[in-house]
C-alpha positions as CSV (number, residue, x, y, z in Angstrom):
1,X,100.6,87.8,139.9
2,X,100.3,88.2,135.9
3,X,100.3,92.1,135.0
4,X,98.9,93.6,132.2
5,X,101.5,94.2,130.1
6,X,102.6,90.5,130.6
7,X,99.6,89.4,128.9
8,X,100.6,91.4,125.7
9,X,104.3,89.5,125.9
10,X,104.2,86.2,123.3
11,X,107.9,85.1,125.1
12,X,109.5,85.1,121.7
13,X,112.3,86.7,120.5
14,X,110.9,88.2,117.4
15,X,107.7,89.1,118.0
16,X,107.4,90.2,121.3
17,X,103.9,91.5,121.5
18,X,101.2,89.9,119.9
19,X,100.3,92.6,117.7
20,X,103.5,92.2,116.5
21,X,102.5,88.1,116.0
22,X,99.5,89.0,113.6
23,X,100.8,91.1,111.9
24,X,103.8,88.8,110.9
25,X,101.7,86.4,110.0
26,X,98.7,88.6,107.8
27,X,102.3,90.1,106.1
28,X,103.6,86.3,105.2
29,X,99.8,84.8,104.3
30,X,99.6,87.8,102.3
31,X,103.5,87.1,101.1
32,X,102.3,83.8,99.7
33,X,99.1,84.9,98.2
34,X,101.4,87.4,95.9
35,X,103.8,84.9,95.3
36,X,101.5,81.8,94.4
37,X,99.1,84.7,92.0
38,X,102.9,86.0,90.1
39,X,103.8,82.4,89.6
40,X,100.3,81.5,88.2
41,X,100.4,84.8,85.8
42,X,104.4,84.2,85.0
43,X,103.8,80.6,84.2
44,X,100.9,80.4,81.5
């Protein structure tokens, strides 16, 4: 039987909860986003 707190495990190393999971990825998307407007502003 599946418990609770199973459900909030992803089985990876880094990040173990799913919470963890978005926000890794909303930090990187928004990672990118900086990078990609610096390079436009650095480059013209």
């Amino acid at each position: 039987m599946i418990s609770a707190d199973d459900d909030k495990l992803t089985g990876l190393p880094f990040p173990k909860t799913w919470n963890g999971a978005y926000v890794f990825v909303l930090i990187n998307f928004a990672g990118w986003i900086i990078l990609l407007v610096a390079l436009r502003l650095f480059t013209q």
